[in-house]
N, C-alpha and C positions, 0 to 999 in steps of 0.2 A: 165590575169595572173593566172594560177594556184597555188594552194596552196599544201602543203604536207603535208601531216597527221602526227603524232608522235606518233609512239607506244607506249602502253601501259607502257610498261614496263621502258620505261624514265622516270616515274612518281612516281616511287618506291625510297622511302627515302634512303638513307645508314643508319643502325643504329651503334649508338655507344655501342660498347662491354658493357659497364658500366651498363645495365640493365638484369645482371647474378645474381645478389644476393649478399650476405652478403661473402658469400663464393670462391667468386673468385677470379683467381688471383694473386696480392702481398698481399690482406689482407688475403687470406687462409695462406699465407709464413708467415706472422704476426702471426695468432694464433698459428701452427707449431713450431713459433719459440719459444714463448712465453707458450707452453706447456711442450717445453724440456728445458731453461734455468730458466724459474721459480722454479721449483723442485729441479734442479742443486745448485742453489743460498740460497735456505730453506737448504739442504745440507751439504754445505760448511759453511752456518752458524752458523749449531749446532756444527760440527767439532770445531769451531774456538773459542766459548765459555769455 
């Protein structure tokens, strides 16, 4: 009975996206968001005083 070798390259993980950094992603839309509605909010609040 012969056997069948398996390339290389079957051996090769999939990685998951998740090791981009702090900055990827929904948490980049996080901070994005959280840099234009914070200011808005300081804002709106001195108005309202």
């Amino acid at each position: 009975m012969k056997s069948k070798q398996v390339p290389e390259t079957s051996n090769i993980v999939m990685r998951d996206h998740s090791d981009h950094g702090p900055l990827a992603g929904e948490l980049m839309d996080l901070y994005v968001a959280m840099i234009i509605v914070i200011p808005i909010a300081f804002v709106l609040k001195s108005l309202w005083v």
